[in-house]
C-alpha positions as semicolon CSV with decimal commas, in nm:
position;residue;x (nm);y (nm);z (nm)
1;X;-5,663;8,941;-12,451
2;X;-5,361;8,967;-12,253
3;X;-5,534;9,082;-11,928
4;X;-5,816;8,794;-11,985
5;X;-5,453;8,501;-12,005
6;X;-5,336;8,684;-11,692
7;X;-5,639;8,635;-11,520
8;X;-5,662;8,285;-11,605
9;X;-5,327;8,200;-11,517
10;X;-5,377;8,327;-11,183
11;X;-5,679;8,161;-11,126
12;X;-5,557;7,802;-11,171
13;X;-5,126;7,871;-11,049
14;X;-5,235;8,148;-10,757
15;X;-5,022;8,470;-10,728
16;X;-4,617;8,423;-10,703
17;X;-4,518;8,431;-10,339
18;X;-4,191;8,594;-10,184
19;X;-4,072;8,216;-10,091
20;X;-4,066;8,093;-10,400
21;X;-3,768;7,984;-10,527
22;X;-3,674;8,134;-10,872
23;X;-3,387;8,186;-11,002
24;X;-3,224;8,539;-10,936
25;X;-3,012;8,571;-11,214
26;X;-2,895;8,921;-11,090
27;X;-2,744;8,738;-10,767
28;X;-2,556;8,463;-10,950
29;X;-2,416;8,695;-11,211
30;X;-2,291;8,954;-10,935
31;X;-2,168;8,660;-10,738
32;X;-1,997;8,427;-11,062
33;X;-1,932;8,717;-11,283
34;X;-1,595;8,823;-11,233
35;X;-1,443;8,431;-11,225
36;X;-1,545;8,428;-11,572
37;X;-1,308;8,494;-11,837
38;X;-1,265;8,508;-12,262
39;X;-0,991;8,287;-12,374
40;X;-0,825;8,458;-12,663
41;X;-0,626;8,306;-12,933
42;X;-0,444;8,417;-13,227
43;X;-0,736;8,293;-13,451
44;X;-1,029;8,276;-13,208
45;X;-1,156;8,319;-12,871
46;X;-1,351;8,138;-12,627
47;X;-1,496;8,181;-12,246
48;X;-1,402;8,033;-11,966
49;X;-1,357;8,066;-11,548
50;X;-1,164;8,026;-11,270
51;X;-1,129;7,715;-11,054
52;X;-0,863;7,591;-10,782
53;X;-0,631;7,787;-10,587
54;X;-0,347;7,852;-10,751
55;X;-0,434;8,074;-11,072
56;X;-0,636;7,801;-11,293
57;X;-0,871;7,872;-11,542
58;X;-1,093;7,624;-11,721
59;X;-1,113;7,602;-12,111
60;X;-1,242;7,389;-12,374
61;X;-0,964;7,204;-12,532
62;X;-1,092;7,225;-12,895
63;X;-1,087;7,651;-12,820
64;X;-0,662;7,633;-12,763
65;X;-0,566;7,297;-12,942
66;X;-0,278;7,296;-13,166
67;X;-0,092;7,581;-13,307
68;X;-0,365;7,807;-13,109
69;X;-0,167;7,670;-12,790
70;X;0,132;7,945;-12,867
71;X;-0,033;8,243;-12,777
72;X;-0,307;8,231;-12,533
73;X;-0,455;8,548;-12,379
74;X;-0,700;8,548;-12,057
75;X;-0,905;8,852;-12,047
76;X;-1,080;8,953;-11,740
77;X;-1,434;9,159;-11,686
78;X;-1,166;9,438;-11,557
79;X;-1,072;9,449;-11,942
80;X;-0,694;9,343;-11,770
81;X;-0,496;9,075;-11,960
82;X;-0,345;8,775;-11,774
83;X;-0,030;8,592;-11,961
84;X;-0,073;8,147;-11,943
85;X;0,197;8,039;-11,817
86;X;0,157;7,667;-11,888
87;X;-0,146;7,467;-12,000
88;X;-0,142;7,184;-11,715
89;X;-0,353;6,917;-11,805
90;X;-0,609;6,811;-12,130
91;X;-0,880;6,550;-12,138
92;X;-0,929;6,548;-12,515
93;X;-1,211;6,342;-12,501
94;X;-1,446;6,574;-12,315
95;X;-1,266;6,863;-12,446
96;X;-1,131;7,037;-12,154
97;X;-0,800;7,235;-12,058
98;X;-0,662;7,335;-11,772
99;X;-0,495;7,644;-11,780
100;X;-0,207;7,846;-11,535
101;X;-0,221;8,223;-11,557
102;X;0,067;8,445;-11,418
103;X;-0,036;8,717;-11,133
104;X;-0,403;8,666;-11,159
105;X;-0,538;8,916;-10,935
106;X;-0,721;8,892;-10,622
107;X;-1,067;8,985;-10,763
108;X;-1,003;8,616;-10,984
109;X;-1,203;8,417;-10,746
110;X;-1,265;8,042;-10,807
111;X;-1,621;7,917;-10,864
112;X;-1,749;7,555;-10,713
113;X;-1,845;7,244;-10,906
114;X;-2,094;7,063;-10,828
115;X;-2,013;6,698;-10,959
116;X;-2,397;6,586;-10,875
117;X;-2,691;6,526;-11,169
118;X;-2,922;6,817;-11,156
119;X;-3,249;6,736;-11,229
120;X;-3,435;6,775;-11,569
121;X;-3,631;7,117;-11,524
122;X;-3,394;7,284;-11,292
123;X;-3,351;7,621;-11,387
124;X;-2,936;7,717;-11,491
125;X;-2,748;8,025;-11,573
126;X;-2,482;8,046;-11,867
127;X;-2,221;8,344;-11,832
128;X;-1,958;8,371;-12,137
129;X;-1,858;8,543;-12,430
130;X;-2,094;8,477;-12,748
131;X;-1,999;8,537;-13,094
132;X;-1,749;8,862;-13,057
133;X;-1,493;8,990;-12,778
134;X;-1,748;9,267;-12,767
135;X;-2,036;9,058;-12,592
136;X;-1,772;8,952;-12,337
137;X;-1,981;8,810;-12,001
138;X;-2,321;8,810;-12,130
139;X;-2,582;8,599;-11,936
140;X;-2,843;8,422;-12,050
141;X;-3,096;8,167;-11,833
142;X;-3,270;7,886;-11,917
143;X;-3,356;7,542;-11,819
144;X;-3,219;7,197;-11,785
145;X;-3,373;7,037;-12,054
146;X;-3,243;6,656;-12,030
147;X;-2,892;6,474;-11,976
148;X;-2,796;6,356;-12,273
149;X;-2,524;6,080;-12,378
150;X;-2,282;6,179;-12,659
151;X;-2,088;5,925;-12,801
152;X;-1,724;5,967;-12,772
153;X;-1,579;5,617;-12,938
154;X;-1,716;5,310;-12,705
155;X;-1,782;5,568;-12,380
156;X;-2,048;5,814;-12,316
157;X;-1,968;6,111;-12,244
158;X;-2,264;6,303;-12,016
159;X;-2,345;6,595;-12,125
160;X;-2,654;6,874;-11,998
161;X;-2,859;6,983;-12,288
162;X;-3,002;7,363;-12,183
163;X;-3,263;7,598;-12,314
164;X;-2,976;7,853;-12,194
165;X;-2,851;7,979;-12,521
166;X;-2,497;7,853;-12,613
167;X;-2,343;8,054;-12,883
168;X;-2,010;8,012;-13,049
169;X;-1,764;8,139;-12,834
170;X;-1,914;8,065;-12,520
171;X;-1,772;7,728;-12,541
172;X;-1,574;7,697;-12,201
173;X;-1,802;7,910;-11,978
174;X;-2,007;7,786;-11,716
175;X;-2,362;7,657;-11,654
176;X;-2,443;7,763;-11,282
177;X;-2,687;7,609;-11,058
178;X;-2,931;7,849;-10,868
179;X;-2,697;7,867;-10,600
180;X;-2,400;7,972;-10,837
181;X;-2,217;7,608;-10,874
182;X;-2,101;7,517;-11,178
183;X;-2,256;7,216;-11,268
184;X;-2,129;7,185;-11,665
185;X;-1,880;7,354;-11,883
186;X;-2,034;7,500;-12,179
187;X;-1,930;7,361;-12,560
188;X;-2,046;7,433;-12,891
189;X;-1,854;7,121;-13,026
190;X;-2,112;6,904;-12,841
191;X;-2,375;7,009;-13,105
192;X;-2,151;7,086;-13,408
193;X;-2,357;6,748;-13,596
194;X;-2,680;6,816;-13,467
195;X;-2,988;7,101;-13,484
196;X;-2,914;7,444;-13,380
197;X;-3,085;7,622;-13,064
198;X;-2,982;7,343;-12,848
199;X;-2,716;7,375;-12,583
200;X;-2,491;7,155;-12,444
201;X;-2,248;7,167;-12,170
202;X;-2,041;6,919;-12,026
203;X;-2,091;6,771;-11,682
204;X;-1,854;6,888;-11,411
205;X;-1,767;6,575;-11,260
206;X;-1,545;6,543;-11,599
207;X;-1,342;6,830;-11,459
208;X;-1,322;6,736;-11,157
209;X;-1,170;6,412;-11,277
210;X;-0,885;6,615;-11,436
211;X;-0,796;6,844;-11,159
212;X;-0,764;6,521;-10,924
213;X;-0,568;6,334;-11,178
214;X;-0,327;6,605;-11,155
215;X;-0,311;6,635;-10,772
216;X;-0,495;6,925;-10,774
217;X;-0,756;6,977;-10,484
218;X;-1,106;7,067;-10,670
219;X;-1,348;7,231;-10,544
220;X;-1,645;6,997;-10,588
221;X;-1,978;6,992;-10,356
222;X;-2,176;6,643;-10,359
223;X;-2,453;6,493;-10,199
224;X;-2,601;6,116;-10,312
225;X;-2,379;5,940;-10,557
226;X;-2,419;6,019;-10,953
227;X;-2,476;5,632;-10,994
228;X;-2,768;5,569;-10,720
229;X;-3,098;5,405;-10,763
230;X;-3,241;5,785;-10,722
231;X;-3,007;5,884;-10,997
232;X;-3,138;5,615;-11,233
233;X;-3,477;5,679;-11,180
234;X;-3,459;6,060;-11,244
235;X;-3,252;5,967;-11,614
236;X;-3,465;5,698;-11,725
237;X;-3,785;5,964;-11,892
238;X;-3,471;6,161;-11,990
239;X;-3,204;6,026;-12,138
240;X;-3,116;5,930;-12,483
241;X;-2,789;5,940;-12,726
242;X;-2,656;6,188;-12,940
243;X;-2,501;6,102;-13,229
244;X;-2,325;6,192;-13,502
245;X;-2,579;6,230;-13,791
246;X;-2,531;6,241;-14,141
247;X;-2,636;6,576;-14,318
248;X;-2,997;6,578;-14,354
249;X;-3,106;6,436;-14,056
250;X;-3,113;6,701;-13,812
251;X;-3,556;6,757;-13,872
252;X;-3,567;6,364;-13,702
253;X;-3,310;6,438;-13,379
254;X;-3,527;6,704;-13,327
255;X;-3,854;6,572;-13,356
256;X;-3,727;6,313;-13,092
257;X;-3,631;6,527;-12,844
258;X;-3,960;6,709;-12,858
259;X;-4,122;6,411;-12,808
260;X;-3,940;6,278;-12,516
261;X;-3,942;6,640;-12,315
262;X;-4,288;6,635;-12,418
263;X;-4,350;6,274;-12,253
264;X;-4,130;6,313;-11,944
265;X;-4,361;6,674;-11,901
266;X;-4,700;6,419;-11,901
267;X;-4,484;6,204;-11,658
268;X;-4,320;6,415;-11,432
269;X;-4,620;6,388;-11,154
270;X;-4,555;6,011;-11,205
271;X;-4,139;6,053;-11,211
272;X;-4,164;6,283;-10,895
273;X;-4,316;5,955;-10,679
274;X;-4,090;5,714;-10,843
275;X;-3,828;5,910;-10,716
276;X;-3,935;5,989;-10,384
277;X;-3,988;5,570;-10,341
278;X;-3,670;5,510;-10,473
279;X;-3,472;5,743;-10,230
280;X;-3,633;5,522;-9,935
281;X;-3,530;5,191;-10,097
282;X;-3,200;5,345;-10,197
283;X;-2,992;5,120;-9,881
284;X;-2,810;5,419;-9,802
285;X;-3,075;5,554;-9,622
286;X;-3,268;5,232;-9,510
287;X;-3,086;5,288;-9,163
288;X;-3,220;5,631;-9,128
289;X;-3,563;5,533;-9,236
290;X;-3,590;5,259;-8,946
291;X;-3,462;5,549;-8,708
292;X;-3,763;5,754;-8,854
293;X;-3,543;5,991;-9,019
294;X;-3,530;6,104;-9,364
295;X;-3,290;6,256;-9,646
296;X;-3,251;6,610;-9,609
297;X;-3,333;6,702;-9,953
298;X;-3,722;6,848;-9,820
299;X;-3,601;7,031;-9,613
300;X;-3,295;7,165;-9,734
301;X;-3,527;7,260;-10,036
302;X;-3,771;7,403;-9,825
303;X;-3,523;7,648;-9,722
304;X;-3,445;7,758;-10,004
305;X;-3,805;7,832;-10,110
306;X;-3,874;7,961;-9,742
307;X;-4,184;7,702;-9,710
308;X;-4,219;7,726;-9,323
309;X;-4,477;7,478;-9,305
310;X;-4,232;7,183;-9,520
311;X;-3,974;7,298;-9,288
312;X;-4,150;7,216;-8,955
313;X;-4,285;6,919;-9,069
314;X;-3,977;6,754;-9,174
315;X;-3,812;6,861;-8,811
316;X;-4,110;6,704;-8,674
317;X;-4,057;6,416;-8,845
318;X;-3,700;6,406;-8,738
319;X;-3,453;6,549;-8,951
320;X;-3,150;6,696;-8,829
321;X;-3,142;7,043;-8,877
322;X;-2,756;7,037;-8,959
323;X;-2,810;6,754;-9,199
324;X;-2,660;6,831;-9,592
325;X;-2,795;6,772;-9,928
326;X;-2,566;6,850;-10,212
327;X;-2,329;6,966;-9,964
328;X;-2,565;7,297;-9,813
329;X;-2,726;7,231;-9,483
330;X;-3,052;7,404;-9,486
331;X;-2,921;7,708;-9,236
332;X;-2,687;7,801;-9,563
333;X;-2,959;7,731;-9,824
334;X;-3,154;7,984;-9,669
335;X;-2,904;8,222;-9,636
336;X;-2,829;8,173;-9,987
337;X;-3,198;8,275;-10,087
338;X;-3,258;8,545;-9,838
339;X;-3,462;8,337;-9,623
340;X;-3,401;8,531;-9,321
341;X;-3,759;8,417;-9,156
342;X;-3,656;8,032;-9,225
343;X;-3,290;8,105;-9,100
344;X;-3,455;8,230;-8,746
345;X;-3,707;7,930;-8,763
346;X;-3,420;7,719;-8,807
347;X;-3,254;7,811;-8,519
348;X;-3,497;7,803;-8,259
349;X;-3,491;7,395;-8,362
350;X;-3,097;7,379;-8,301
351;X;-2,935;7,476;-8,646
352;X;-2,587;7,495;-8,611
353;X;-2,472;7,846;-8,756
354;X;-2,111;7,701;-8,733
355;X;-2,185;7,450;-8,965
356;X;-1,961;7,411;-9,300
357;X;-1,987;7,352;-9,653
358;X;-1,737;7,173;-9,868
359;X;-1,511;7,461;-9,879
360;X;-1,587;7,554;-9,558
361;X;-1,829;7,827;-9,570
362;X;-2,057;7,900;-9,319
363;X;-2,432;8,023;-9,374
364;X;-2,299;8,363;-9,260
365;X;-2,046;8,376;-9,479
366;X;-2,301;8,330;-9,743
367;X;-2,476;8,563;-9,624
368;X;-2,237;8,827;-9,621
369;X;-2,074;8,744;-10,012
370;X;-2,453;8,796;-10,136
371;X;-2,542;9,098;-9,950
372;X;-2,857;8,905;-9,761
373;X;-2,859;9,193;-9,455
374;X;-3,157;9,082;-9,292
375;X;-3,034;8,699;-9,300
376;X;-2,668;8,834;-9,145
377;X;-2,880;9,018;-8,892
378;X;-3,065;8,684;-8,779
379;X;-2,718;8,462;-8,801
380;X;-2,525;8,736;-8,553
381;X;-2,806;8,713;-8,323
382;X;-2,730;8,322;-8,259
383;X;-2,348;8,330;-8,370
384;X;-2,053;8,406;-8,141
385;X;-1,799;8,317;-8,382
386;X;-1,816;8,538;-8,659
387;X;-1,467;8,510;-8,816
388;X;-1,458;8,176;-8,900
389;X;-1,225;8,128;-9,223
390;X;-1,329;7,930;-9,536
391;X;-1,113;7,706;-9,759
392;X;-0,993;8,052;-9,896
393;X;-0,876;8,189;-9,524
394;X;-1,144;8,438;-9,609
395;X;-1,406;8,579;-9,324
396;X;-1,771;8,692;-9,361
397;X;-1,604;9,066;-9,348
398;X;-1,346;9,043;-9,593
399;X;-1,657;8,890;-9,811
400;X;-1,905;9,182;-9,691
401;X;-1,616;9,415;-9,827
402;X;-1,546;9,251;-10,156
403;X;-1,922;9,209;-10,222
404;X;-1,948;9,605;-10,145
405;X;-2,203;9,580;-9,877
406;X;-2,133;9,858;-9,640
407;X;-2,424;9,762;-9,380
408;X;-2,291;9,416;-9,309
409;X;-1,912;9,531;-9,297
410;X;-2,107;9,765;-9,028
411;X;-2,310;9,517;-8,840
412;X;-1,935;9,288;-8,841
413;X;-1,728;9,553;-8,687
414;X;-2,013;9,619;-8,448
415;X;-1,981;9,322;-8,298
416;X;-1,623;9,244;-8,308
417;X;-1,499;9,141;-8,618
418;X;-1,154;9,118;-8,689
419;X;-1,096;9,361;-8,945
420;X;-0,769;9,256;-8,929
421;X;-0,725;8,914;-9,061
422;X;-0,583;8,842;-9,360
423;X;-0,687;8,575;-9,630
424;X;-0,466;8,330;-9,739
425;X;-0,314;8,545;-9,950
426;X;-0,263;8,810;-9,724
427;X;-0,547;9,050;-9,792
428;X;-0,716;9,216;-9,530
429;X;-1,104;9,332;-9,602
430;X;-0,979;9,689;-9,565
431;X;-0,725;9,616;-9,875
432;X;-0,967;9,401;-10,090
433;X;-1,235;9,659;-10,049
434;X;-1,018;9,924;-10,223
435;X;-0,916;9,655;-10,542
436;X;-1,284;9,666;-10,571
437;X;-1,309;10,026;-10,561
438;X;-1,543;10,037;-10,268
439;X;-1,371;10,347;-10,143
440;X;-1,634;10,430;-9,877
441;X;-1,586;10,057;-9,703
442;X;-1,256;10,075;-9,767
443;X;-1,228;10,400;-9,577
444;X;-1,467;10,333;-9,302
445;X;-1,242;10,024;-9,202
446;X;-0,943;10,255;-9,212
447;X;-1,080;10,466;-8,944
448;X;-1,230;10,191;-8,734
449;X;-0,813;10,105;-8,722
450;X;-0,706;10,426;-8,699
451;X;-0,964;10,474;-8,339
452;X;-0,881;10,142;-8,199
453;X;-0,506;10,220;-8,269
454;X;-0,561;10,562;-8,098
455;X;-0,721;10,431;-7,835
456;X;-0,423;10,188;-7,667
């Protein structure tokens, strides 16, 4: 029986191919996994993450409100324990802190928000601590399943509902993105009135909102604004309001949503040309569809999936190869997703290896944080520069190093890295690769130093 479903499932969706863009769940958690943190209280606990600069952590307001506000405890993966030293800023309303810790160490590194709608279907990541201390960063994957509106008063509050599961406990976390962005904050209050086995997680741009209030630079990655026609068009199959129901009443909420994700499944063939109309008429882009360009969203996606043939049409058709969507250009997307094939097809048609994202990483650097060796080998065949800093004053070495990979700290040193930088807070890859108890890399770039400083 199960042999004869394979076969037909084969038959009408074809075999999976290596360009396909799934999720890798293993990648994001290695990459997100230490930012994340459990918020302990003197009655409770919570999850939550790192963000910013300067030692701030995110966490759900309703998880430290009140008395639970005189003794807060962050615990790290390490199992260390990190003092608060002042709770900054609250937005009560879509129940998130921000947090100070003292001496957070250097293995605390911040995670990016993405402050753009992700569309219905897109497949998300949840990393947190569920039910007990003991389960502290468990994963689990899902789906986004629609954005909802909760009423908060007169305003709406947007919040992702997720087929991720969303315990108690996990309220504070993050939902990632496939390429590791935070794109909500995770909260069990969001669904305290309504059936269980739904998530719900609080859009970033909410959080983003506070750190700015406050002065404080966030780390946000955007493409097309949250409010264009494009926007609309994607919401309007799945949107609706959650409210606060009396007991009871649960069985109906339900029923609707099923009903609506069943309808907007029946439509999405339908939604997916809507959309792709819309983004022409949207008058951001009429200019560059008169030029006979087009938004890079094809082909950024189509580097992330590795589709050569989407890839070299939409160059044919015009589009800049260094052109962003969501804040990657496609050179990083693919470097992202081990695309080394689309990252040397990208280049012979003038990508710009020295192009930056928001916080000023280049595709290399990408490469290097996620261990993609066969992408860094492409990217230092084209690349002169490879010690370009990021928003962090951190090079595609001192990544290589923290990320353990001892073949890329190799193929850096090779050709001319400067092992001897140090990030903005004055780290050099030799030292960060020890606090991450990579003793070999750690070692290997102590006797690269110890030869060139024998040498002169």
């Amino acid at each position: 029986m199960t042999i004869g479903i394979l076969l037909v499932a084969v038959l009408l969706f074809g075999f999976p191919t290596e360009g396909h863009a799934f999720l890798d769940s293993q990648a994001i958690y290695s990459q997100a996994n230490a930012s994340v943190v459990t918020i302990v209280t003197r009655d409770g606990h919570g999850s939550g993450f790192a963000v910013g600069r300067k030692n701030y952590v995110v966490a759900n307001y309703h998880v430290i409100e009140g008395k639970r506000a005189r003794s807060i405890k962050v615990h790290l993966t390490s199992g260390q324990e990190l003092t608060v030293k002042t709770i900054v800023a609250v937005d009560k309303k879509h129940d998130l802190a921000l947090l100070m810790v003292i001496s957070a160490p250097k293995s605390l590194l911040p995670l990016d928000l993405l402050v753009d709608d992700v569309p219905v279907g897109s497949e998300v990541a949840a990393i947190g601590t569920p039910m007990e201390k003991g389960l502290s960063n468990s994963l689990t994957t899902g789906v986004v399943s629609g954005m909802r509106h909760y009423m908060e008063g007169k305003e709406k509050v947007m919040v992702y509902q997720t087929s991720a599961a969303i315990n108690q406990g996990n309220s504070g976390g993050p939902l990632l993105n496939e390429d590791g962005m935070v794109i909500g904050i995770n909260s069990i209050s969001y669904r305290k009135d309504i059936a269980e086995g739904l998530g719900f997680s609080i859009h970033a741009i909410y959080l983003a909102d506070l750190m700015r209030s406050k002065g404080i630079p966030a780390p946000v990655r955007s493409g097309a604004s949250r409010d264009s026609q494009l926007a609309d068009a994607n919401k309007a199959k799945s949107t609706i309001e959650i409210k606060t129901l009396p007991k009871g009443s649960y069985e109906s909420i339900s029923d609707e949503i099923d009903r609506e994700l069943k309808q907007a499944e029946l439509d999405k063939h339908q939604a997916k040309k809507i959309r792709e109309e819309k983004e022409f008429e949207n008058k951001d882009h009429i200019g560059e569809r008169h030029r006979g360009l087009r938004n890079p969203r094809m082909l950024v996606d189509a580097a992330k999936k590795g589709d050569a043939v989407v890839i070299r049409d939409e160059l044919e058709k015009g589009v800049d190869p260094n052109s962003k969507y969501n804040g990657l250009a496609p050179l990083a997307a693919a470097a992202i997703n081990g695309q080394s094939q689309v990252i040397k097809l990208l280049l012979s048609h003038g990508a710009s290896p020295l192009v930056v994202d928001s916080m000023d990483q280049t595709a290399l650097i990408h490469a290097s944080k996620l261990g993609k060796i066969e992408c860094v080998r492409e990217l230092l065949q084209a690349q002169n520069s490879v010690d370009q800093r990021d928003s962090n004053g951190r090079t595609a070495l001192i990544y290589a190093a923290v990320a353990g990979s001892r073949e890329i700290v190799e193929a850096l040193v090779d050709v001319g890295s400067d092992y001897s930088l140090r990030d903005f807070d004055g780290n050099t890859a030799e030292e960060l690769a020890s606090t991450h108890s990579h003793s070999g890399i750690s070692t290997y770039l102590f006797q690269v130093k110890y030869r060139a400083e024998k040498e002169r």
